[in-house]
C-alpha positions in Angstrom: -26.3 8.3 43.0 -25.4 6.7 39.8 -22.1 9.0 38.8 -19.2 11.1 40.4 -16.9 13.0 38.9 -13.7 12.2 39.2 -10.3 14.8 38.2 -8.3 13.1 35.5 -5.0 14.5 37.3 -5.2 13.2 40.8 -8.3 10.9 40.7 -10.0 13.2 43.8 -13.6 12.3 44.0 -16.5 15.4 43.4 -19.9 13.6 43.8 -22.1 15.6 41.9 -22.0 18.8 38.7 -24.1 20.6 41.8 -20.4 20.4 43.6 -18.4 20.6 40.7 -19.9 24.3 39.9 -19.2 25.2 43.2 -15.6 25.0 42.7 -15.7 26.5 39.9 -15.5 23.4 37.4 -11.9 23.1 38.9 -10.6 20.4 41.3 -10.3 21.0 44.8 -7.5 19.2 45.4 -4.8 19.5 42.4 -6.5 22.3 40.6 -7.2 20.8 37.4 -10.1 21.9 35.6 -10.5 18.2 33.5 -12.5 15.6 35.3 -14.3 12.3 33.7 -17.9 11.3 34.5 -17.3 7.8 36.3 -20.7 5.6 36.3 -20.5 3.2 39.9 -22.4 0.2 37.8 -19.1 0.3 35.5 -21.0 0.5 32.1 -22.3 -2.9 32.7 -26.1 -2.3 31.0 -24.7 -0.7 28.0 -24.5 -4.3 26.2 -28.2 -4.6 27.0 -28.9 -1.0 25.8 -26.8 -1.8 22.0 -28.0 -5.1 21.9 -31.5 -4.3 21.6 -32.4 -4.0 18.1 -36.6 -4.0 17.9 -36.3 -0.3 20.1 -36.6 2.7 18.3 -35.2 5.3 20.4 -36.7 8.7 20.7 -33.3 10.5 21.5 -29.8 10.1 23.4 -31.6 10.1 26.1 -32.6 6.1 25.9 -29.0 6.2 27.3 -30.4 7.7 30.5 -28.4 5.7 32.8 -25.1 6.6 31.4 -25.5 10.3 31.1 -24.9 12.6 33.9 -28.2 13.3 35.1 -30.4 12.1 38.1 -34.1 12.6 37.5 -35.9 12.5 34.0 -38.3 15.1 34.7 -34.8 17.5 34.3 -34.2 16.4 31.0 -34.9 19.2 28.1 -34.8 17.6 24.4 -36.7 17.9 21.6 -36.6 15.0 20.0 -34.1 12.8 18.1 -30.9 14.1 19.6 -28.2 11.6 18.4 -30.6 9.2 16.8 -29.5 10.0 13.5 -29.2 8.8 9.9 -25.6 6.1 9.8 -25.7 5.8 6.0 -23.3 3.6 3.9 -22.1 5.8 0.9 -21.1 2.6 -1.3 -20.2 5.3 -4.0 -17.7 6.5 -2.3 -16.5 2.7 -1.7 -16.4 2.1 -5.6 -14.2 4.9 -6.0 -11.5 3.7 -3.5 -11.6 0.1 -4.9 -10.9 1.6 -8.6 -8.6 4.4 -8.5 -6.6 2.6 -5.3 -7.4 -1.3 -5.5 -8.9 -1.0 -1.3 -11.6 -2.6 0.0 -13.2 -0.4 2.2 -16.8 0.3 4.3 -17.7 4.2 4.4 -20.3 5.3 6.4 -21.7 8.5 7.2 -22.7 9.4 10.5 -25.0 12.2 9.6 -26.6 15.1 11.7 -28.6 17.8 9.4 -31.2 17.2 9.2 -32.2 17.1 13.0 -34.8 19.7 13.9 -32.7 21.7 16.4 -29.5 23.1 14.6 -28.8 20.4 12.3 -25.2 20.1 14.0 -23.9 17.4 16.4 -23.8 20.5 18.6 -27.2 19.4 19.4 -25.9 16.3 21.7 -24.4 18.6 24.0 -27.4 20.9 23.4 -29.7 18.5 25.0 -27.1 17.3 27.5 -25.9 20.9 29.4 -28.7 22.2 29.2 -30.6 19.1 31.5 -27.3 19.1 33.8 -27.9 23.2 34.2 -31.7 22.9 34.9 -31.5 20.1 37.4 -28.7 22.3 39.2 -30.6 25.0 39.4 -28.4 27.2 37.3 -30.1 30.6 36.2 -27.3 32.0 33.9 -24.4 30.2 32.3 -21.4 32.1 29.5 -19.9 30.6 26.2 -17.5 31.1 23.8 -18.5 30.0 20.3 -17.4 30.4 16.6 -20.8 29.6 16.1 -22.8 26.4 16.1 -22.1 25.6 20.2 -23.7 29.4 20.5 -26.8 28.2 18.8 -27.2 24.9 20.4 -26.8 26.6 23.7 -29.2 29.2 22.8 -32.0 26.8 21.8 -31.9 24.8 24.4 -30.9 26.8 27.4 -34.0 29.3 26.0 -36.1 25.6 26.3 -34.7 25.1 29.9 -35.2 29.0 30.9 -31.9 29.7 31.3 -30.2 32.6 30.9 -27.2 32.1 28.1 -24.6 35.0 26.9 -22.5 34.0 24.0 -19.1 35.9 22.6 -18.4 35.1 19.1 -15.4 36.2 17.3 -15.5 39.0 14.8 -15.8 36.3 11.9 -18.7 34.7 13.1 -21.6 34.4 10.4 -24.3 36.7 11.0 -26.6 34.2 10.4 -25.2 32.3 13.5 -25.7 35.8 15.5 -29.0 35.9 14.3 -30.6 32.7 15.4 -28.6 32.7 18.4 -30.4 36.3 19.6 -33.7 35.1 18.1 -34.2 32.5 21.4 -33.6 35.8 23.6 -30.1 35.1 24.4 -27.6 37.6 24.9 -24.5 38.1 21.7 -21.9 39.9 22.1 -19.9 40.2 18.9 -16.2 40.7 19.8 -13.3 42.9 18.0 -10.8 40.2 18.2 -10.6 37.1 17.2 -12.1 33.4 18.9 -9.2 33.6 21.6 -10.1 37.1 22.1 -13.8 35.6 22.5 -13.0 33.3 25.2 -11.2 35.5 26.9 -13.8 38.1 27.2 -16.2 35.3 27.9 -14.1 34.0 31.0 -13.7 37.5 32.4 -17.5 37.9 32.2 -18.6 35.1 34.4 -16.0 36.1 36.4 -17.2 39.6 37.2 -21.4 38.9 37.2 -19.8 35.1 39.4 -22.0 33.1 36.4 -20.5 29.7 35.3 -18.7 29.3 32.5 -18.5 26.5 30.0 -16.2 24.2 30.1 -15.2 24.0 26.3 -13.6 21.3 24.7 -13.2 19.5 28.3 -16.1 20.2 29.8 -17.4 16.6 31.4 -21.0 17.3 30.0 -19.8 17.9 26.5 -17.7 14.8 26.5 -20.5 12.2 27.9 -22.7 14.3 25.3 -20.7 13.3 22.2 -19.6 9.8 23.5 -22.9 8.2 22.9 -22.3 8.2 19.3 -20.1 5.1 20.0 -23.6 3.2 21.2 -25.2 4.6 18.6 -22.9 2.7 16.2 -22.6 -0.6 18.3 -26.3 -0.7 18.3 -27.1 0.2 14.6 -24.0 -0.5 12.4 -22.7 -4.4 11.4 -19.6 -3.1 11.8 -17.6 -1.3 14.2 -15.5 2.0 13.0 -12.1 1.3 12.0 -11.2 4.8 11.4 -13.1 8.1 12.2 -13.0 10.9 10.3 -13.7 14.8 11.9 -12.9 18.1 10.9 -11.9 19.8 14.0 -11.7 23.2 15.7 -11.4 22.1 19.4 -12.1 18.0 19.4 -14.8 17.4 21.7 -16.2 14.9 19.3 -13.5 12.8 19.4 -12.5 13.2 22.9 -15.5 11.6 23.8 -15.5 8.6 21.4 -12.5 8.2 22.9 -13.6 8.2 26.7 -16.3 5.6 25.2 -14.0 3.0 23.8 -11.6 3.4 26.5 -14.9 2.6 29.0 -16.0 -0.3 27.3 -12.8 -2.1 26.6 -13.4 -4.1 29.6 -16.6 -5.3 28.0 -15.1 -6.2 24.6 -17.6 -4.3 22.7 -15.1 -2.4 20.7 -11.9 -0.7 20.2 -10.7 2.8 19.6 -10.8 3.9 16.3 -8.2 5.5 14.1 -8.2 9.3 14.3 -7.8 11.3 11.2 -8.3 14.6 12.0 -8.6 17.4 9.4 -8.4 21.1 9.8 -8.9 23.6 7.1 -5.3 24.8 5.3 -5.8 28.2 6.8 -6.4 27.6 10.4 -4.2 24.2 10.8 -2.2 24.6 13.8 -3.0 21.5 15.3 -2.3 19.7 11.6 1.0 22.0 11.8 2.0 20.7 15.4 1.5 17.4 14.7 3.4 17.4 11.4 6.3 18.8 13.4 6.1 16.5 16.3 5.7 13.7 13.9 9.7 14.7 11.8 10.6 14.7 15.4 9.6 11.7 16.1 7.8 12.8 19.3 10.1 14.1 21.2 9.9 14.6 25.4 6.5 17.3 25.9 5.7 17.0 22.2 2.0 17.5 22.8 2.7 21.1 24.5 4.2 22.6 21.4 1.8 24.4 19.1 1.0 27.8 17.4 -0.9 30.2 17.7 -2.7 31.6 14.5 -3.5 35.3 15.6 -6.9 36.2 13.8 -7.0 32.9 11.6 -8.0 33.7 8.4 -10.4 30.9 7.2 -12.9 30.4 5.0 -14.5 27.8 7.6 -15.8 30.5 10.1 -17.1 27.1 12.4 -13.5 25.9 12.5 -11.3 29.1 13.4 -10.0 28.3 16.2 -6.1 29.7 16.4 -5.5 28.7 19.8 -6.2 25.3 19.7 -5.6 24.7 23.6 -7.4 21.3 23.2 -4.2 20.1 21.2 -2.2 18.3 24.0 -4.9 16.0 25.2 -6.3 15.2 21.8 -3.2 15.0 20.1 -2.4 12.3 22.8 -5.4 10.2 22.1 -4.8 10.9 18.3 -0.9 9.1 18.9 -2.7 6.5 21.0 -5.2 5.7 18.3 -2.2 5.5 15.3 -4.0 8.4 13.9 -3.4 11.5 12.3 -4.3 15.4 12.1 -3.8 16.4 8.7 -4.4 19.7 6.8 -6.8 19.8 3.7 -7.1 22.5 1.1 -10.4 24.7 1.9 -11.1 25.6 -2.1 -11.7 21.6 -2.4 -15.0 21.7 0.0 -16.8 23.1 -2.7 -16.1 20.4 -5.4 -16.7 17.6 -2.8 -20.0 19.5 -1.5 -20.9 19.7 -5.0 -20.4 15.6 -5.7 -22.0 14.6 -2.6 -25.2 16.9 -3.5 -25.2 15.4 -6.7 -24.8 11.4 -5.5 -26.6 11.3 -2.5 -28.6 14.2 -2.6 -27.4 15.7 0.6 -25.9 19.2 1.1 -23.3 18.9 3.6 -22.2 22.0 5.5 -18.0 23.3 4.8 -17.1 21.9 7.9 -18.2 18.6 7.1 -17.1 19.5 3.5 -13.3 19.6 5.3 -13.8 16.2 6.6 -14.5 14.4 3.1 -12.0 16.6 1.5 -10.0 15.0 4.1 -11.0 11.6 3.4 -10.3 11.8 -0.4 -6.6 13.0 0.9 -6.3 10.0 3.3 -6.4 7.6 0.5 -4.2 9.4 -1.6 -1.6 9.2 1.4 -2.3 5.7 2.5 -3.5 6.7 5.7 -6.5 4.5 4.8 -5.8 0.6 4.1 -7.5 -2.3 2.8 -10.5 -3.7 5.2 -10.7 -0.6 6.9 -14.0 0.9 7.9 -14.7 4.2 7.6 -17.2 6.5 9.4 -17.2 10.2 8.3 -18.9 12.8 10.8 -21.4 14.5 8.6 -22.3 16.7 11.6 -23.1 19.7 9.7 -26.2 20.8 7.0 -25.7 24.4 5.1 -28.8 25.3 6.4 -26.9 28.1 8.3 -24.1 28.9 5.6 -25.9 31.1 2.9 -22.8 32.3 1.6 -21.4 28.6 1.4 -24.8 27.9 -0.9 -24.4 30.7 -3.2 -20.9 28.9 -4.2 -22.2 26.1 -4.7 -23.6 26.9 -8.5 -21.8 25.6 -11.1 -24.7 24.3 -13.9 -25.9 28.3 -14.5 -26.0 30.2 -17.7 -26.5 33.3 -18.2 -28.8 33.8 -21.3 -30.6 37.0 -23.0 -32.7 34.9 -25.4 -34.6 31.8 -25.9 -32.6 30.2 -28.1 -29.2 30.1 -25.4 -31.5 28.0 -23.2 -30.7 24.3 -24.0 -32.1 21.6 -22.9 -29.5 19.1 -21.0 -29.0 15.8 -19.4 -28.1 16.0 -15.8 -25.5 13.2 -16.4 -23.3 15.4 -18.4 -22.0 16.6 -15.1 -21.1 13.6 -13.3 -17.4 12.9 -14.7 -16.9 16.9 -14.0 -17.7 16.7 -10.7 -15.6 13.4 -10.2 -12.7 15.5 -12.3 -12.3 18.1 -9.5 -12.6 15.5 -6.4 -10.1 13.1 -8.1 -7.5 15.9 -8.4 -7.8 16.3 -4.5 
């Protein structure tokens, strides 16, 4: 036994996810249905794991000994999971350094071009569905505005497992597509990702099927942690400030499980959280703002609204109900961070600048995040020395209707002589135009 889980509210003890299910992901003691992975070697290897630099892992899964699972033979990848590109985007550096006089690092951890779903949704992908297989479990439920739903899909359908996913009304068809193509079960609700979950809850309820764990659930979180060794064992520097456009936060709940494990081992410390959401589906931007003029009052953290059928163009980020908000807004206040909201027409013009200087088409979630970014140092929420890693977790290999706006060089011509001839350059300083007025 290398793990147990352990309930964050009264520290009660469940040895195993085989246990954990049968209480129905819920502690038996107190109730509470959040519990942390605890590793008995207290992450002592994970220096040795980081510190190797001639290894060239395959996936996450070089960080065996710290994820929940027992045998190797359970695991169900396909290859690269986590080990992604960490790219400095120096041009994004320039511009901070002219327009605002900071000297910053900007790095981007980047995620689409991996094979699966070219989304960090893939971490847990690889990670539930090894838990579920080496349990034994034949069916499991989700909720999902989208990209979770296809993870699940493609690698539950890997593990033979059984997966049913309710997506909101909003949901991309695309997204409903590809999750059905791996014979999985969709269920398009009338409502909207509240009314998803719901239905999704009240499923595995009747057919006795476990449900996933969302935001909280302990696989997810040790899933999306290893990010943090990924950037201890690739990256001269260590984060400063991280940078996510969020729905629910299960990215950076689990960075911040990470830092908070390896404190004792002064590898690192807890990055700043800036946390963007889209204009039209802010509430946890809205809450904080609030509790923020407050200044934090007593049960700040429980205060939040509820956007009823969020209107978004971001379907991946429509969450309205964001019941995640009291524990990540807590480890947002911990971190000196923020949760900010970012106008969803600049996605586009920062899509288009980051196609242009790096040639990489970023999805409009990850769109939100630099949009985000360009805000933060407008609002000197980013300082001098700071360093900067943006989640590029998302391609647009998925958003067709996101590409199609994307145009901005046609012309429409009905003769020869209307087609000229033109240097590519001409549209540099455009593009900067529109991001500069973010």
């Amino acid at each position: 036994m290398k793990f147990v889980l352990k309930c964050k509210e009264c520290k009660h003890e469940i040895p195993n996810f085989q246990k954990w299910f049968e209480v129905k992901q819920a502690c038996p003691k107190c109730g509470s249905h959040q519990a942390d992975v605890v590793y008995l070697d207290e992450m002592k290897g994970v220096k040795k794991l980081v510190d190797n630099k001639t290894v060239k892992p395959d996936s996450v899964w070089y960080y065996f000994d710290y994820l929940p699972l027992n045998n190797q033979k359970n695991i169900v990848s396909v290859g690269d999971e986590g080990v992604v590109p960490i790219e400095k985007w120096d041009f994004f550096e320039k511009f901070a350094k002219e327009k605002y006089g900071l000297n910053i690092k900007v790095y981007a951890h980047r995620n689409d071009r991996h094979i699966a779903t070219g989304t960090f949704k893939d971490l847990a992908g690889t990670v539930v569905a090894s838990v579920l297989k080496e349990t034994g479990v034949k069916n499991y439920v989700a909720a999902s505005t989208g990209n979770i739903g296809v993870a699940y899909s493609h690698y539950l359908a890997k593990a033979r497992i059984s997966l049913s996913v309710f997506i909101p009304n909003t949901s991309l068809k695309s997204q409903e597509a590809e999750i059905g193509s791996f014979g999985q079960s969709v269920f398009r609700v009338d409502g909207d990702y509240a009314a998803a979950k719901k239905m999704a809850k009240d499923f595995a309820a009747k057919h006795n099927v476990i449900l996933t764990g969302g935001n909280f659930d302990p696989m997810r979180i040790e899933a999306k942690k290893t990010m943090v060794y990924e950037w201890l064992r690739v990256m001269p520097y260590f984060p400063t400030v991280f940078m996510q456009a969020i729905s629910g936060g299960s990215g950076p709940l689990g960075i911040a499980k990470a830092t908070e494990e390896l404190a004792p081992l002064n590898l690192c410390k807890m990055p700043r959280f800036i946390l963007p959401q889209p204009h039209r589906c802010a509430p946890m931007a809205e809450a904080w703002k609030t509790a923020k003029a407050e200044n934090f009052p007593e049960n700040w953290e429980a205060k939040y609204p509820v956007y009823e059928n969020p209107e978004t163009t971001i379907e991946t980020l429509s969450t309205g109900n964001p019941t995640a908000y009291p524990a990540l807004a807590k480890v947002v206040k911990k971190s000196a961070g923020e949760i900010i909201s970012c106008q969803e027409e600049n996605a586009i013009d920062v899509t288009r600048l980051i196609a242009y200087e790096k040639n990489v088409r970023i999805g409009p979630a990850a769109a939100i995040t630099v949009v985000g970014f360009f805000q933060s140092l407008r609002d000197g929420l980013i300082v001098d020395g700071d360093v900067v890693m943006l989640n590029i977790g998302e391609g647009v290999s998925r958003s067709h209707k996101y590409v199609e706006k994307l145009k901005y060089s046609s012309q429409f011509v009905s003769k020869l002589d209307d087609a000229k001839l033109m240097d590519r350059n001409s549209y540099r300083e455009k593009l900067w135009q529109a991001v500069e007025a973010i």
